[in-house]
C-alpha positions in Angstrom: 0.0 0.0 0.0 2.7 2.6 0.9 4.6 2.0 -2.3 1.6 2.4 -4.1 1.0 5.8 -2.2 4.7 6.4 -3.1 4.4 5.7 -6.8 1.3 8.3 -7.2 2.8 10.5 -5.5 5.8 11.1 -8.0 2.8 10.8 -10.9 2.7 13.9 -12.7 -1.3 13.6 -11.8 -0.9 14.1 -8.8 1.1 17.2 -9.0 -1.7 18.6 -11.0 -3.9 18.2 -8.6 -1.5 20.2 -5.9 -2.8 23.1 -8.2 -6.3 22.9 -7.0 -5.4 23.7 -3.2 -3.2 26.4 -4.1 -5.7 27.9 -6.6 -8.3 27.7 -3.7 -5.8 29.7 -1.0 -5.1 32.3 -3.9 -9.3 33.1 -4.3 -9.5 32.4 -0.4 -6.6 35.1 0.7 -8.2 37.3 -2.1 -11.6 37.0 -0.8 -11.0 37.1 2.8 -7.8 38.8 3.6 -8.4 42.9 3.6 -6.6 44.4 0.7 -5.0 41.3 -1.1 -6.7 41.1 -4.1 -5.7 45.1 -4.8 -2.2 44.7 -3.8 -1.8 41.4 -6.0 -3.3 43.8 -8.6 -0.6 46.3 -8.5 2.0 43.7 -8.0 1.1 40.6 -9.9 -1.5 41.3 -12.2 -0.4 44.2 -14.1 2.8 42.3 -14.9 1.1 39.1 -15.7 -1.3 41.1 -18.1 0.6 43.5 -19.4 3.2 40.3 -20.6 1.1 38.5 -21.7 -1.6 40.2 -23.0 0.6 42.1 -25.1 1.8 39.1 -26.7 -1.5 37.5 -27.5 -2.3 41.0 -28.6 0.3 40.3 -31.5 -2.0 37.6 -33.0 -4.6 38.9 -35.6 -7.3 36.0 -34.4 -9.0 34.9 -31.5 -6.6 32.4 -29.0 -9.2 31.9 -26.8 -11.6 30.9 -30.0 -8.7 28.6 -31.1 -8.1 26.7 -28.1 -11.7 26.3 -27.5 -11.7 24.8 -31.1 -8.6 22.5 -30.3 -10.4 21.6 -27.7 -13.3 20.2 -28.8 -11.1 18.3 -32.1 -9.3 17.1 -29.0 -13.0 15.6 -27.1 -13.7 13.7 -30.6 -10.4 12.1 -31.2 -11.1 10.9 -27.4 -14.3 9.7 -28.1 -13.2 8.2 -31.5 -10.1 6.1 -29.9 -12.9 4.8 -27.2 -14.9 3.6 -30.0 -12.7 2.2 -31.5 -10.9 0.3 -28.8 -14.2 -1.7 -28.0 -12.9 -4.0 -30.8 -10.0 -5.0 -28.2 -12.4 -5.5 -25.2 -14.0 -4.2 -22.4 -10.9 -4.2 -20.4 -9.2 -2.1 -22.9 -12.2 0.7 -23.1 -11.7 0.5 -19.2 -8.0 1.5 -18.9 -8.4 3.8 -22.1 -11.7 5.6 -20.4 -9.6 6.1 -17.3 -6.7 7.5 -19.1 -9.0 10.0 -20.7 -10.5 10.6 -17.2 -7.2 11.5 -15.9 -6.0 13.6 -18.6 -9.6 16.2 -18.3 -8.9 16.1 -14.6 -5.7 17.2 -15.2 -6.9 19.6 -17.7 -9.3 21.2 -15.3 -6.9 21.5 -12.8 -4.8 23.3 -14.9 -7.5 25.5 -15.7 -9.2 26.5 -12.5 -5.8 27.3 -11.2 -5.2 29.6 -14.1 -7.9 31.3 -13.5 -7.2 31.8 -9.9 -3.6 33.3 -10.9 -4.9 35.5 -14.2 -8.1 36.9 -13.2 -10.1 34.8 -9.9 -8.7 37.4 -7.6 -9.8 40.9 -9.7 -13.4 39.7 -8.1 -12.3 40.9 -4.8 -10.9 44.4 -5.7 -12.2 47.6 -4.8 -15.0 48.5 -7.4 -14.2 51.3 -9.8 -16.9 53.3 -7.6 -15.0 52.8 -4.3 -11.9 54.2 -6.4 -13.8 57.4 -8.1 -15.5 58.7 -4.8 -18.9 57.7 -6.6 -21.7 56.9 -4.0 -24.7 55.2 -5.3 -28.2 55.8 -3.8 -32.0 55.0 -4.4 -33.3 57.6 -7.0 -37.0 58.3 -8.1 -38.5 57.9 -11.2 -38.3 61.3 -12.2 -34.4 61.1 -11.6 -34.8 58.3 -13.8 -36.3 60.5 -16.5 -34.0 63.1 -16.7 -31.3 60.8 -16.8 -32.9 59.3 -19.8 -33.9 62.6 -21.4 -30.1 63.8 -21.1 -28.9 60.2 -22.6 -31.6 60.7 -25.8 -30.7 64.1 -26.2 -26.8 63.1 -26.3 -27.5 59.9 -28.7 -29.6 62.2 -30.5 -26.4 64.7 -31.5 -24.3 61.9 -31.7 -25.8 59.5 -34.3 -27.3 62.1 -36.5 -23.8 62.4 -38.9 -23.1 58.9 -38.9 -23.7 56.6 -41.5 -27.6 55.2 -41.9 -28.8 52.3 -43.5 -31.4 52.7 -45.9 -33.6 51.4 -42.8 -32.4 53.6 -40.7 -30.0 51.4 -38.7 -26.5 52.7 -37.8 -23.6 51.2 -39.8 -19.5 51.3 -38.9 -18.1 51.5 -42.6 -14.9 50.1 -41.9 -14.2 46.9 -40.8 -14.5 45.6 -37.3 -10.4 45.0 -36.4 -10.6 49.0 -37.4 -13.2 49.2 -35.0 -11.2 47.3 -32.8 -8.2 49.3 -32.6 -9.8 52.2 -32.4 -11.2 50.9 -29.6 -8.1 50.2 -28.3 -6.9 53.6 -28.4 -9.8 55.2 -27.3 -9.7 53.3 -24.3 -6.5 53.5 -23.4 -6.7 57.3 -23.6 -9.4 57.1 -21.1 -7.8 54.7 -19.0 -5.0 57.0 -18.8 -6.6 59.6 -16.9 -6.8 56.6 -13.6 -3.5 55.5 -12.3 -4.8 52.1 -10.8 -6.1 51.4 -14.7 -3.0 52.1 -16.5 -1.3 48.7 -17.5 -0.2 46.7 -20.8 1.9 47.9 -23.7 2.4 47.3 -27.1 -0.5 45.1 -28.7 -2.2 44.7 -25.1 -6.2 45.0 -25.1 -7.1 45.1 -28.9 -10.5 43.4 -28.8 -10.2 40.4 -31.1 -13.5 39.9 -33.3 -14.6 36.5 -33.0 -14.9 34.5 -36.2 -17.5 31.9 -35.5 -19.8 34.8 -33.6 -23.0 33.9 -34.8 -22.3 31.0 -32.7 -22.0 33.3 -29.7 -24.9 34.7 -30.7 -27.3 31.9 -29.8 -25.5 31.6 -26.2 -26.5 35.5 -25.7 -22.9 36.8 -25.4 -22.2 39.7 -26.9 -18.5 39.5 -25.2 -16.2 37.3 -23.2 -12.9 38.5 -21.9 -10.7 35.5 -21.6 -8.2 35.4 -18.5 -5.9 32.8 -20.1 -4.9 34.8 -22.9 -5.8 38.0 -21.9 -7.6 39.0 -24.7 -11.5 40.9 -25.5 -13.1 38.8 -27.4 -16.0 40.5 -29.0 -19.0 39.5 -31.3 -19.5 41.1 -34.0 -23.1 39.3 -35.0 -25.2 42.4 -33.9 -26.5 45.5 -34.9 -23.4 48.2 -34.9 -24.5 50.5 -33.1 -23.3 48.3 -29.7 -20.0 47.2 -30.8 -18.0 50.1 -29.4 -19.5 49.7 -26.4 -19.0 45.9 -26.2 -15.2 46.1 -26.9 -14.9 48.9 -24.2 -17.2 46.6 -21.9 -14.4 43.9 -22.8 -11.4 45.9 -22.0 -12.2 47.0 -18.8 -12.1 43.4 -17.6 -8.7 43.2 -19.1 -7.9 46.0 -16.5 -9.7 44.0 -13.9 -12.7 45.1 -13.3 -14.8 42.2 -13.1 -18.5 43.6 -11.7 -20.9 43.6 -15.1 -22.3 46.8 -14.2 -19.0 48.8 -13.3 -18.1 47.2 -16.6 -21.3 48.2 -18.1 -20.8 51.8 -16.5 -16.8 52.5 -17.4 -17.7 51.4 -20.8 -20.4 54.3 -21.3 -17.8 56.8 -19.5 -14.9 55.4 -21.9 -17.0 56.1 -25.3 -18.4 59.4 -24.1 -14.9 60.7 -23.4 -13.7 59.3 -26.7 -13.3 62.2 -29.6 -15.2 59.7 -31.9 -18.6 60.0 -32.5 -19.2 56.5 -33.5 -17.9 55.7 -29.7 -19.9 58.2 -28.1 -23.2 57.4 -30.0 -22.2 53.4 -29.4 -22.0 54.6 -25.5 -24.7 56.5 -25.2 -27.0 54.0 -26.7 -25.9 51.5 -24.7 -26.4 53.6 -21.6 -29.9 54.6 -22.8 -31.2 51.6 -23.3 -30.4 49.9 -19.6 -31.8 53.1 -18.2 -34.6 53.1 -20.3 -35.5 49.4 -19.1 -35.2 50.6 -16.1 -37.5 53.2 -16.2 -40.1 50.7 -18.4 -40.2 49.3 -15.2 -40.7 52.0 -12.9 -43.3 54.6 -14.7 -44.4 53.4 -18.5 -45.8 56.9 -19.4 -42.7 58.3 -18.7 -40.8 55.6 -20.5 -43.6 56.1 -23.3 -43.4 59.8 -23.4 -39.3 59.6 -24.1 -39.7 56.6 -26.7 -41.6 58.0 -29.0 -39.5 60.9 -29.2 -37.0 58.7 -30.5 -34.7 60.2 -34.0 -35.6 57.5 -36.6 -32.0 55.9 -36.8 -32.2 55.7 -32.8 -35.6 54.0 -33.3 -34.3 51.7 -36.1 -31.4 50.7 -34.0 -33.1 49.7 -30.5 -35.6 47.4 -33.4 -32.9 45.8 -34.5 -31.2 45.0 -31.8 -34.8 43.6 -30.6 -35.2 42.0 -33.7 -31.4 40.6 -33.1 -32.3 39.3 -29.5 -35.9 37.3 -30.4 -34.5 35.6 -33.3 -31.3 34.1 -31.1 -33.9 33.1 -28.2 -33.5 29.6 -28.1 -33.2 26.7 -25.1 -29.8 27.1 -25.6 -29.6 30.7 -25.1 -31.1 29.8 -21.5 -28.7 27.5 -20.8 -25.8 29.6 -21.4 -27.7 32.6 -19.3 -27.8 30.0 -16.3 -24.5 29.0 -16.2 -23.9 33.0 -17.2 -25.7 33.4 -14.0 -24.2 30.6 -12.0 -20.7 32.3 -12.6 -21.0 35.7 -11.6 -22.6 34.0 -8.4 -19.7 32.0 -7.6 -17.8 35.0 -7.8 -19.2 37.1 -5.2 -21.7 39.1 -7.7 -24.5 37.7 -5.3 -27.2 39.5 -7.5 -26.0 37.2 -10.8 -27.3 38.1 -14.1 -29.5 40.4 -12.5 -26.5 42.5 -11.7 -26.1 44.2 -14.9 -29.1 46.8 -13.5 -26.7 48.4 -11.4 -25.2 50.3 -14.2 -28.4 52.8 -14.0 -27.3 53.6 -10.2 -23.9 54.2 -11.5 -24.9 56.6 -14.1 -27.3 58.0 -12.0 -24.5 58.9 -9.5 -22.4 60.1 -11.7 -25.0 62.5 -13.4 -25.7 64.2 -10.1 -21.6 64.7 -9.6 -21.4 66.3 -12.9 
């Protein structure tokens, strides 16, 4: 017995799974111990990131969308090779099933402890609130309104010189990797402005376009930042009009900020400060339309009264993007917003999916510190 103990314990299985208790203590110290996750931040993070990200940055495609590819080619030879070794006998499927066993364990291992060293801890820092001297409070509905009065009127001056479809939609002529590194630059002059968001160099942050986004599409993700290769991965499936906003959404996860509505929020304050009005329009129109929910909910006839003051590529937009939404609402889409919901759970965004309503606090206190 003790020199099978021996034996497995100079197995390189059992040295991945060392990684899972140190990948626990990492989220543990981050969650629990005052101040760790900003001072691993500062000392780790940014390092780690700007490295790495900058690298990945190089790359013209998707990583992330090119492991998780590799991945599943990987999952069919597996399945293939166990197929095919019930010719040999069921005590050849066993030891090869095992094997396979091993090797995802392994690979989840790997993973989870990854994620604790890349990004796990970025859940734990001080929101980008706490950091801006923004304090958050219950507002009425007439608060509400003005909000969304000043957001219409802003989207309003914004989108009237930009390109329209014949239908009225909103269209970014040039392609989205131009998009992209505009984005890029746009938000990194923002970011600028923040020391504790200034990181990276070189290629870091470009939002990478995902090639098979349609696919994302019926999932309901409009973006994923990835934290093993550091990279904003962005789908590019939807109306325009929200792109801009999505890759600055994206890239403020890359400077860790995890919350969805801080993201939500520094992504409408990083297109509004841009000197682009596809950006500002893109922001604005993405902060208008979680406000304007928001106010659906609380008062119709004021939400009514705004709405139909709509400009008709505003109005043409917000369809589309309705339109966009019903025709990828499928069983799988609910899936993907459970395990969506699961996530942000586990990591300590208690309110889940529903958290992405917080933005409309955020840019409520930030309209009455203007």
């Amino acid at each position: 017995m003790k020199t099978k103990i021996k034996d497995f314990l100079k197995t390189p299985f059992f040295y991945f799974l060392l990684l899972l208790p140190f990948g626990f203590a990492l989220l543990a110290s981050a969650r629990f111990v005052p101040g760790f996750a900003d001072w691993y931040y500062e000392a780790i993070y940014k390092n780690l990131g700007g490295i790495f990200g900058s690298a990945t940055g190089i790359l013209p495609f998707s990583l992330m969308e090119a492991g998780i590819l590799s991945a599943v080619l990987l999952l069919a030879e597996w399945v293939i090779r166990l197929v095919l070794k019930g010719k040999e006998g069921k005590e050849a499927v066993l030891k090869y099933f095992c094997s396979v066993l091993k090797n995802i364990v392994s690979i989840a291992c790997v993973i989870f402890f990854l994620f604790a060293v890349f990004s796990g801890t970025n859940y734990y820092r001080e929101g980008f609130a706490e950091k801006t001297g923004l304090e958050t409070r219950d507002s009425s509905a007439e608060e509400l309104y003005d909000l969304c009065a000043f957001l219409l009127d802003e989207a309003a001056v914004y989108g009237e010189n930009l390109l329209h479809k014949e239908s009225g939609e909103t269209v970014f002529a040039p392609t989205d990797f131009n998009m992209a590194r505009r984005a890029k630059e746009n938000f990194e002059s923002f970011a600028g402005g923040y020391d504790f968001m200034e990181m990276g160099f070189g290629k870091f942050g470009t939002p990478k376009p995902v090639f098979f986004s349609e696919a994302m599409a019926y999932l309901k993700i409009s973006g994923v930042y990835s934290p093993y290769t550091f990279e904003a991965n962005v789908n590019t499936a939807g109306p325009d009009f929200l792109k801009g906003a999505t890759m600055m959404h994206e890239q403020s996860h890359l400077r860790g900020f995890m919350n969805e509505s801080e993201a939500n929020f520094i992504a409408y304050l990083a297109c509004i400060r841009s000197d682009d009005d596809y950006f500002r329009y893109s922001g604005t129109a993405f902060a208008l339309l979680h406000s304007m929910n928001a106010l659906y909910s609380a008062d119709y006839e004021l939400w009514y009264e705004l709405r139909i003051k709509y400009p008709p590529y505003l109005d043409a937009d917000m369809r589309a993007q309705n339109a966009y939404i019903d025709a990828h609402d499928t069983k799988v889409a609910e899936v993907s917003n459970a395990v969506n919901d699961t996530y942000l759970k586990l990591n300590d965004q208690k309110d889940g999916v529903r958290s992405y309503g917080k933005m409309v606090d955020l840019l409520l206190a930030y309209r009455r510190s203007l």
